[in-house]
N, CA, C and O atoms as a GROMACS GRO file, in nm:
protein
  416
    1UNK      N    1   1.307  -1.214  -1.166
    1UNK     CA    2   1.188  -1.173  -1.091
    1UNK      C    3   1.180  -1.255  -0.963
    1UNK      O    4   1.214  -1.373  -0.949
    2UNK      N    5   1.128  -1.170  -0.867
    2UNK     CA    6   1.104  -1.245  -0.757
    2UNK      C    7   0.984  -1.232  -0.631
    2UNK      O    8   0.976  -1.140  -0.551
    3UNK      N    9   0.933  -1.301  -0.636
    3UNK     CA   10   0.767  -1.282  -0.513
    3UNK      C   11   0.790  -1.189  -0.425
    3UNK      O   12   0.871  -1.233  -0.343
    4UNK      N   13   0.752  -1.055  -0.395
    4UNK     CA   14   0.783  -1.017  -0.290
    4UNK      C   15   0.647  -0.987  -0.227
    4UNK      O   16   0.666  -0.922  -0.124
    5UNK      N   17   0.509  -1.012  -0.252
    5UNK     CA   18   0.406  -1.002  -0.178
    5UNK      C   19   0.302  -1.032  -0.226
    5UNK      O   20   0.264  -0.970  -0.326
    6UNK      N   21   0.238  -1.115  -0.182
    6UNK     CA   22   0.065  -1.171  -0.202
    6UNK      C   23  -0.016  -1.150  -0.128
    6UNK      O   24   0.016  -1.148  -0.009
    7UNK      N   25  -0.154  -1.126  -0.167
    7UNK     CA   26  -0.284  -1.114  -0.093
    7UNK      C   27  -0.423  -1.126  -0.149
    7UNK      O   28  -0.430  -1.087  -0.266
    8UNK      N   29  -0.469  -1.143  -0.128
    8UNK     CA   30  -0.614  -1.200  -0.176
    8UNK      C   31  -0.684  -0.996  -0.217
    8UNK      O   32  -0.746  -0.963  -0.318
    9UNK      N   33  -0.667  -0.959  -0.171
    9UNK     CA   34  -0.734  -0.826  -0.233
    9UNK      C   35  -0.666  -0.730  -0.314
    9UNK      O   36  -0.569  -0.656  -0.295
   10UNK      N   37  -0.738  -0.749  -0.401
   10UNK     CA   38  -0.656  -0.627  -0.500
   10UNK      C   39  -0.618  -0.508  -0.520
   10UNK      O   40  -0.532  -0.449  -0.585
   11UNK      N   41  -0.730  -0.477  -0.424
   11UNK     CA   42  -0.668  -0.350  -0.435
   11UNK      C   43  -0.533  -0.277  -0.321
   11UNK      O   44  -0.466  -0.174  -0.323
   12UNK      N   45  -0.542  -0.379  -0.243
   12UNK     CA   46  -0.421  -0.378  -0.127
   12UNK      C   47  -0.279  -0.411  -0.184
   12UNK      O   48  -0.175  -0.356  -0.149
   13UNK      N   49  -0.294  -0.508  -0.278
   13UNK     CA   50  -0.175  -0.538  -0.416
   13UNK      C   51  -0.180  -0.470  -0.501
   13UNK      O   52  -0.081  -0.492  -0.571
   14UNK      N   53  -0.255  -0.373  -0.552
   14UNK     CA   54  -0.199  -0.238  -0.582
   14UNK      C   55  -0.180  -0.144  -0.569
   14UNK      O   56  -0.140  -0.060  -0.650
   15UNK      N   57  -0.214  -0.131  -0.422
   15UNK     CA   58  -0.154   0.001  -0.344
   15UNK      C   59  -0.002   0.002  -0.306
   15UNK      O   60   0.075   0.097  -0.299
   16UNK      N   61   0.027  -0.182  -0.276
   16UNK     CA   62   0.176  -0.198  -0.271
   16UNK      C   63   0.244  -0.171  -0.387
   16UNK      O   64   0.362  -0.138  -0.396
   17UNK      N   65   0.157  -0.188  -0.484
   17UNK     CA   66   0.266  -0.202  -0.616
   17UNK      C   67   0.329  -0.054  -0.653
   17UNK      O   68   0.445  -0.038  -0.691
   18UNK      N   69   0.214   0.072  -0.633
   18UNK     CA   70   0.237   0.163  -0.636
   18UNK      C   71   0.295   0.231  -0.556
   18UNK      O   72   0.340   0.341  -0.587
   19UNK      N   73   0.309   0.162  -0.399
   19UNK     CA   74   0.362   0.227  -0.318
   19UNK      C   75   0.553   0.205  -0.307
   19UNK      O   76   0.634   0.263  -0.235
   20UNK      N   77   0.574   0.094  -0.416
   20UNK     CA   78   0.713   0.050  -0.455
   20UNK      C   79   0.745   0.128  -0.576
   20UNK      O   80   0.858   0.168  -0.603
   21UNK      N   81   0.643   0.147  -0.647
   21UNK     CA   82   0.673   0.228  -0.806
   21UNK      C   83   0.696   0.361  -0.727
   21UNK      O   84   0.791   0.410  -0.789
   22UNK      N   85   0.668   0.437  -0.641
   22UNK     CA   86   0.688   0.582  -0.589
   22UNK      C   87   0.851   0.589  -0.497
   22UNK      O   88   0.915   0.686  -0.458
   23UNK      N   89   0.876   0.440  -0.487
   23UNK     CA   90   1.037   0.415  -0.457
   23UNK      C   91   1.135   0.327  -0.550
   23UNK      O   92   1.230   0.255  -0.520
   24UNK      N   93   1.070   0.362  -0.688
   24UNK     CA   94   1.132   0.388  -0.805
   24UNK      C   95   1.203   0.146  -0.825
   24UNK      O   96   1.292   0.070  -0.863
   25UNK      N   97   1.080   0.156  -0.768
   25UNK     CA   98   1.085  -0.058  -0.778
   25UNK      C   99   0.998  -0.086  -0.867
   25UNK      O  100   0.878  -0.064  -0.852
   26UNK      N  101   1.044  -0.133  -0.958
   26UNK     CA  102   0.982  -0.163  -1.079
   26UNK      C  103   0.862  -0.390  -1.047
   26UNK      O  104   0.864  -0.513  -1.045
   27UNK      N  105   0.810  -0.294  -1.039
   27UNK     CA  106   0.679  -0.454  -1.005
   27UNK      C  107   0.565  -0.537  -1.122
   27UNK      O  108   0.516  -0.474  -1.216
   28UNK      N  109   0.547  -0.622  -1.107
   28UNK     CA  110   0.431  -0.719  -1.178
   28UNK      C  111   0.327  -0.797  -1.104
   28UNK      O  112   0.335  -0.845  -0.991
   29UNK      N  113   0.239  -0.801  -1.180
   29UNK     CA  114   0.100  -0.843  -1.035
   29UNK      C  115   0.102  -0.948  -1.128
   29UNK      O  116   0.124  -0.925  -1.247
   30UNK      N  117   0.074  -1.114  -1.067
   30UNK     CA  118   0.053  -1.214  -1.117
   30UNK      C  119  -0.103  -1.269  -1.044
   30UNK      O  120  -0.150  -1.261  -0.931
   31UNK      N  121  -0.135  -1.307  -1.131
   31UNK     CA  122  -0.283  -1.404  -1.075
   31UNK      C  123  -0.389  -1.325  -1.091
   31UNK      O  124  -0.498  -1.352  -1.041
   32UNK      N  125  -0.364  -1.204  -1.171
   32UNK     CA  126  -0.475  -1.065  -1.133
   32UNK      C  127  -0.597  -1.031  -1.181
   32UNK      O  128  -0.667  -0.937  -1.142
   33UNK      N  129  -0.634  -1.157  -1.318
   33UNK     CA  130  -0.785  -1.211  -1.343
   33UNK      C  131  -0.785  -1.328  -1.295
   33UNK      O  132  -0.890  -1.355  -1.238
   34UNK      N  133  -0.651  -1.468  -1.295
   34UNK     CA  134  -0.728  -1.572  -1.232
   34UNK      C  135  -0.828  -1.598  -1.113
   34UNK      O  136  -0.900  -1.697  -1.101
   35UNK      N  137  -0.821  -1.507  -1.040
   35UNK     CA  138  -0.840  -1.507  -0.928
   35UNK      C  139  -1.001  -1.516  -0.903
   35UNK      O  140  -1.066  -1.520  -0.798
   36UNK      N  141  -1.040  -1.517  -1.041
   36UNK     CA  142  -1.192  -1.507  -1.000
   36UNK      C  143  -1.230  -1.651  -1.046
   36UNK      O  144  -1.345  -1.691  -1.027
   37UNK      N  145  -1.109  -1.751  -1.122
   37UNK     CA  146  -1.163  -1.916  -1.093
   37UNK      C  147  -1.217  -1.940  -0.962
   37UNK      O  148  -1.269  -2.051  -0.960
   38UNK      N  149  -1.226  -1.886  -0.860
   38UNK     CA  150  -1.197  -1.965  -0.726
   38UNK      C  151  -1.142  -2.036  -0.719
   38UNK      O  152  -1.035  -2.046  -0.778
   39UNK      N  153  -1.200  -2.139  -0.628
   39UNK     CA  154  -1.182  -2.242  -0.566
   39UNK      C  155  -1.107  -2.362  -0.720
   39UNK      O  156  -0.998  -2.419  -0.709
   40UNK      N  157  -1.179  -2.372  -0.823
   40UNK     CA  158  -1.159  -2.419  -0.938
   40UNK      C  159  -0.956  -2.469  -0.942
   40UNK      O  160  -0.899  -2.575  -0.968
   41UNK      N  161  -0.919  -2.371  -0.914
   41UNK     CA  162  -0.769  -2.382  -0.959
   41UNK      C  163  -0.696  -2.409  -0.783
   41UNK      O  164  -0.591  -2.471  -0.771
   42UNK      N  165  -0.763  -2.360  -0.675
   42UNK     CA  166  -0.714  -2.395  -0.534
   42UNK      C  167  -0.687  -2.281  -0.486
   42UNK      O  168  -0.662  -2.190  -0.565
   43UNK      N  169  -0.686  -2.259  -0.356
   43UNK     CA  170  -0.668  -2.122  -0.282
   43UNK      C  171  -0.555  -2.080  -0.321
   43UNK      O  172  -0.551  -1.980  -0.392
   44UNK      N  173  -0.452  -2.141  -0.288
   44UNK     CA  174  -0.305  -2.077  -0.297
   44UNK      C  175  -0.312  -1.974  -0.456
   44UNK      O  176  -0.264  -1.862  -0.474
   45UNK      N  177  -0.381  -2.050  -0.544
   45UNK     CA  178  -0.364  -2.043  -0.692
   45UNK      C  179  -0.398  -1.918  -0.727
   45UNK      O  180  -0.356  -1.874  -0.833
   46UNK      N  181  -0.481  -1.839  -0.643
   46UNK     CA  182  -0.555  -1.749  -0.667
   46UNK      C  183  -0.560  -1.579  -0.627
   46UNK      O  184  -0.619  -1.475  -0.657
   47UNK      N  185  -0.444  -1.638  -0.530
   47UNK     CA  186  -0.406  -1.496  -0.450
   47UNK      C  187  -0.322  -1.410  -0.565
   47UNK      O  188  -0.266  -1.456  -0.665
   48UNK      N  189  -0.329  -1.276  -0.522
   48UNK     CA  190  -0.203  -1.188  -0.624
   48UNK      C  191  -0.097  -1.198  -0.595
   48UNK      O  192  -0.080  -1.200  -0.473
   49UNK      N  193  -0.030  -1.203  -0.641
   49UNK     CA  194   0.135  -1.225  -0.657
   49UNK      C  195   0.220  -1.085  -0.710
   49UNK      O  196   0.243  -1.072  -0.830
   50UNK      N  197   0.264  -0.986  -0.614
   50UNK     CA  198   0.346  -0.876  -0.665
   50UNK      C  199   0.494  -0.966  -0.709
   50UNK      O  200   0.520  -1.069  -0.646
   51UNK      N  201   0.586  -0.918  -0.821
   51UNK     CA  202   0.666  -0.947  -0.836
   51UNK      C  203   0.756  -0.849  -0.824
   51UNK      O  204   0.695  -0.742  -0.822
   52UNK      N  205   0.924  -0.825  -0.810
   52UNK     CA  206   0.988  -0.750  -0.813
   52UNK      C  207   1.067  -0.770  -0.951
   52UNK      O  208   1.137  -0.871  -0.952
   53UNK      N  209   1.068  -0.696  -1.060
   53UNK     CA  210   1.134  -0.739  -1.195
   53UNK      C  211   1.266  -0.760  -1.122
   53UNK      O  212   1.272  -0.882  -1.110
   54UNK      N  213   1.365  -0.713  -1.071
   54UNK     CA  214   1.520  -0.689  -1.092
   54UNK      C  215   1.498  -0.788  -0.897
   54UNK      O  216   1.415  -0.759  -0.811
   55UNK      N  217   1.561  -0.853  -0.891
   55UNK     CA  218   1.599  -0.966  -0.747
   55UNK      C  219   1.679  -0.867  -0.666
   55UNK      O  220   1.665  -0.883  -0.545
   56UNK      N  221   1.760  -0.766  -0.704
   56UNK     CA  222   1.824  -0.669  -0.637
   56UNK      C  223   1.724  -0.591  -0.543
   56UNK      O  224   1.722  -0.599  -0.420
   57UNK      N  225   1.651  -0.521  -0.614
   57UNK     CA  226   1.552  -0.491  -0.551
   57UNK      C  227   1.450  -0.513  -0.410
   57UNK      O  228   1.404  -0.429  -0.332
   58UNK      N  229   1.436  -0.684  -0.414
   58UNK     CA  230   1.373  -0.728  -0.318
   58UNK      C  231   1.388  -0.655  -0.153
   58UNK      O  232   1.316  -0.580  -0.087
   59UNK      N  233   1.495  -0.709  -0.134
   59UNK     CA  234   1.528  -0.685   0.008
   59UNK      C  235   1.447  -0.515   0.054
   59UNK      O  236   1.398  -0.497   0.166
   60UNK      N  237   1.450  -0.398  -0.062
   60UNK     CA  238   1.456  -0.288  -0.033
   60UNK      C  239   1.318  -0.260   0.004
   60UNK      O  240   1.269  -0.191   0.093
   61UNK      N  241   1.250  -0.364  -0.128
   61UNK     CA  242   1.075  -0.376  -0.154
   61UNK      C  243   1.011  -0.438  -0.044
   61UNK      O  244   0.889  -0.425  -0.027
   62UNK      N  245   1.112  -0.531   0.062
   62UNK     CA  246   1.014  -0.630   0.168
   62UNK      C  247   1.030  -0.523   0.321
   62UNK      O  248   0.957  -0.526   0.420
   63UNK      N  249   1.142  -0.438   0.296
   63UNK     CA  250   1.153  -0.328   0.388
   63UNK      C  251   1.071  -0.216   0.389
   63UNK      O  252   1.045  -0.157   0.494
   64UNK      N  253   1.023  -0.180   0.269
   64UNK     CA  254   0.922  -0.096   0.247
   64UNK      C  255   0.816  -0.151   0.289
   64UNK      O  256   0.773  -0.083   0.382
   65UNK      N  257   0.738  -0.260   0.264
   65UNK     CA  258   0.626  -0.343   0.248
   65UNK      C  259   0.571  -0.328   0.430
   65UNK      O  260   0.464  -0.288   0.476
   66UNK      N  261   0.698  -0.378   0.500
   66UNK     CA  262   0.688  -0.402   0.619
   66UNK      C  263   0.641  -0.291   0.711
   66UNK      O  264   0.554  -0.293   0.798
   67UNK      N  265   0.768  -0.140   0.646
   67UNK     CA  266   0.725  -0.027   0.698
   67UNK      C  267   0.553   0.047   0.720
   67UNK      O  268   0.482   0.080   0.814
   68UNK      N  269   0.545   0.046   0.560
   68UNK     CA  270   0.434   0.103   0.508
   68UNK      C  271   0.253   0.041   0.589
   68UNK      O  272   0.163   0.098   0.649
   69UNK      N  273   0.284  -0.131   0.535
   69UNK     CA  274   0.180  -0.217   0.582
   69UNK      C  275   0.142  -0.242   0.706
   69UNK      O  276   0.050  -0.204   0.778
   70UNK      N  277   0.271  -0.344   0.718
   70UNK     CA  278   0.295  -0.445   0.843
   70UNK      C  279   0.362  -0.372   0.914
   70UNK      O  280   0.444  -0.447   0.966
   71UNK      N  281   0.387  -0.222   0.969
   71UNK     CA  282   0.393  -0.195   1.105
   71UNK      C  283   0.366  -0.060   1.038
   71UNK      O  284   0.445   0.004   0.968
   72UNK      N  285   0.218  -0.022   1.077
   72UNK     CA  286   0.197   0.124   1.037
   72UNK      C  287   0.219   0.231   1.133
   72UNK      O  288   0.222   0.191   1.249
   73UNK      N  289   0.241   0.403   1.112
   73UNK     CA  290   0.280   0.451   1.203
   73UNK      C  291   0.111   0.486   1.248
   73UNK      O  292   0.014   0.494   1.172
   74UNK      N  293   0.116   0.505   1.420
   74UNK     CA  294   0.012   0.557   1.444
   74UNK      C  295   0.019   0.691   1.444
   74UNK      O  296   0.107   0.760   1.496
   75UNK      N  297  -0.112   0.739   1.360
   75UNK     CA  298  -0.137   0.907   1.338
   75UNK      C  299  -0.209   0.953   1.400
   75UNK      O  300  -0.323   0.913   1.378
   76UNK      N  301  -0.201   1.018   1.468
   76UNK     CA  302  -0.284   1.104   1.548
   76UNK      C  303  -0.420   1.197   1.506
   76UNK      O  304  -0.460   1.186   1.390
   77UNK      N  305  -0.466   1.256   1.566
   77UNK     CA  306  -0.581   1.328   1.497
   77UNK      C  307  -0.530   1.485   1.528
   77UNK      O  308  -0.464   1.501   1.631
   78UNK      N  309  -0.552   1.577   1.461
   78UNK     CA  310  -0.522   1.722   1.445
   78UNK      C  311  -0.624   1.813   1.454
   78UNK      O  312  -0.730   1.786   1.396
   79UNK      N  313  -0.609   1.943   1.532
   79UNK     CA  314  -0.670   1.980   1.524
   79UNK      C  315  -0.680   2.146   1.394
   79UNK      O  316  -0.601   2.239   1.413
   80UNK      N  317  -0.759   2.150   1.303
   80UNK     CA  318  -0.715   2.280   1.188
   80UNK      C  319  -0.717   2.410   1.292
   80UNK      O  320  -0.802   2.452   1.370
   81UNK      N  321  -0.580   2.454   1.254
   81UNK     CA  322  -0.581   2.588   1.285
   81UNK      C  323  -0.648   2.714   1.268
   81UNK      O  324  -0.650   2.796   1.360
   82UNK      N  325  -0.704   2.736   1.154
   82UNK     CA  326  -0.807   2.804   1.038
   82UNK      C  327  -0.956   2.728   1.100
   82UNK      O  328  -1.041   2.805   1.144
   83UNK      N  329  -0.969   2.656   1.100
   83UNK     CA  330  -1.166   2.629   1.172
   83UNK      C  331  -1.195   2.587   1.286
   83UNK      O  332  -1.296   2.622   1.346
   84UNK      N  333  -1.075   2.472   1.348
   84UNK     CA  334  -1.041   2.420   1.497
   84UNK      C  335  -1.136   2.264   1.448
   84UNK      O  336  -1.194   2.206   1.540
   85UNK      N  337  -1.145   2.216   1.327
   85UNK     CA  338  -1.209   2.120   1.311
   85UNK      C  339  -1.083   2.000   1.330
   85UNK      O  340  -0.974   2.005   1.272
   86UNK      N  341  -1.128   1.890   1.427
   86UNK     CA  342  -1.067   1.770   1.438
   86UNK      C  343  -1.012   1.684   1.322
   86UNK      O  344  -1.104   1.602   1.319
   87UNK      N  345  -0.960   1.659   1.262
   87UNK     CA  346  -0.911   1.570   1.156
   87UNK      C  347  -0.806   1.444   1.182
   87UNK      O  348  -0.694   1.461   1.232
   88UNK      N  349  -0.849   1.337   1.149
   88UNK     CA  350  -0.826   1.255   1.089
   88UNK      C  351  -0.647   1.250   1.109
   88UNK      O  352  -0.598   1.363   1.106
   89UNK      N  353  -0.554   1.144   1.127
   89UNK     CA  354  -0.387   1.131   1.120
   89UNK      C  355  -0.343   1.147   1.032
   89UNK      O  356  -0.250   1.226   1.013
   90UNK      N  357  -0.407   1.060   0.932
   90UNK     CA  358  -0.415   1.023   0.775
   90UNK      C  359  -0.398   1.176   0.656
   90UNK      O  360  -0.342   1.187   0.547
   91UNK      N  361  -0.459   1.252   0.721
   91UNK     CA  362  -0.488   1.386   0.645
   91UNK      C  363  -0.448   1.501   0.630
   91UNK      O  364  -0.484   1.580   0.717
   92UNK      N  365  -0.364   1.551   0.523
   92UNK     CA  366  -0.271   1.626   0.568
   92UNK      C  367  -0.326   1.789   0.514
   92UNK      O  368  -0.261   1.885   0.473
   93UNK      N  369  -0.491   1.770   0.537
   93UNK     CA  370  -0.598   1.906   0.489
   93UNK      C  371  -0.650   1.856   0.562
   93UNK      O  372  -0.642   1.740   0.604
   94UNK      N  373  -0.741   1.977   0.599
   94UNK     CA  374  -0.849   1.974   0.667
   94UNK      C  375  -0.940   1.971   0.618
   94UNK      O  376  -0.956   2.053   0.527
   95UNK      N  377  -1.072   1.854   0.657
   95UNK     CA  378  -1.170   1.781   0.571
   95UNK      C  379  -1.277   1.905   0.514
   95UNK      O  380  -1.342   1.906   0.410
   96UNK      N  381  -1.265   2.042   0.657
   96UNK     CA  382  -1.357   2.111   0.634
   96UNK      C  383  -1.357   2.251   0.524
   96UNK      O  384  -1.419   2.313   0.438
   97UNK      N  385  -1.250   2.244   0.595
   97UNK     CA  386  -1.169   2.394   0.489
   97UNK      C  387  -1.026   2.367   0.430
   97UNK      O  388  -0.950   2.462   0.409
   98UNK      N  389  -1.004   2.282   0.411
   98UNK     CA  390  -0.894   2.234   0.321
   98UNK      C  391  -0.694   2.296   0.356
   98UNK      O  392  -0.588   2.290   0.296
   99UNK      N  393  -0.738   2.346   0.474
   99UNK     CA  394  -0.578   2.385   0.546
   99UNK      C  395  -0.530   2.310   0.508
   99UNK      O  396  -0.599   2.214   0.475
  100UNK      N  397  -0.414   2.306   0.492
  100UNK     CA  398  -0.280   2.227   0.502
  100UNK      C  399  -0.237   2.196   0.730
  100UNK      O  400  -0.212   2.277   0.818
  101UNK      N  401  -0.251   2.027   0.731
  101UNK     CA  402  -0.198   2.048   0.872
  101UNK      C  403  -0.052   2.142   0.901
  101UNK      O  404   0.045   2.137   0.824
  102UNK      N  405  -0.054   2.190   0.972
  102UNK     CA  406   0.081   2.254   1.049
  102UNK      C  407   0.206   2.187   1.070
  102UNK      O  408   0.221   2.139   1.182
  103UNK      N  409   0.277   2.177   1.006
  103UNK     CA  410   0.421   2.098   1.078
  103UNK      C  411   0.478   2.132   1.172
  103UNK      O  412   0.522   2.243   1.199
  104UNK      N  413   0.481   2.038   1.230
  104UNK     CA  414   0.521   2.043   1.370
  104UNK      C  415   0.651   2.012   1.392
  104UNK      O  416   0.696   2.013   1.506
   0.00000   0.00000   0.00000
């Protein structure tokens, strides 16, 4: 096993975890009730800790991490073809009438 990402919010450490399980990286969250000692055990002590089971893995998991997180793509906003309602980069329906965006 090996550290491949920590952060103080949980649910951001398990969006990674899942976002590695959907590229078939098998992960473990460490620290994932301590964390409510606080201060008690020390900052460092308390953050989540994703693990990568297999060390092979890593390199593939800190490339993903980087992609996904730490350099996100910027999305644009769309406009639905079906209502002409503005949406969101993120969204690949339209909030109002549920289109599918257009591929472009």
């Amino acid at each position: 096993m090996r550290l491949t990402y920590k952060h103080e919010n949980r649910g951001l450490v398990y969006s990674v975890k899942n976002i590695l399980a959907m590229h078939d990286i098998d992960c473990h969250i460490k620290n994932d009730f301590g964390n409510t000692m606080g201060a008690e055990f020390g900052i460092n002590n308390t953050l989540l800790e994703l693990w990568v089971t297999d060390d092979a893995d890593y390199n593939r998991a800190r490339e993903i991490i980087e992609q996904k997180l730490e350099e996100p793509k910027d999305q644009k906003t769309w406009v639905c073809q079906n209502c002409g309602e503005e949406n969101a980069g993120q969204f690949a329906l339209c909030w109002s009438c549920q289109t599918a965006v257009e591929e472009k």
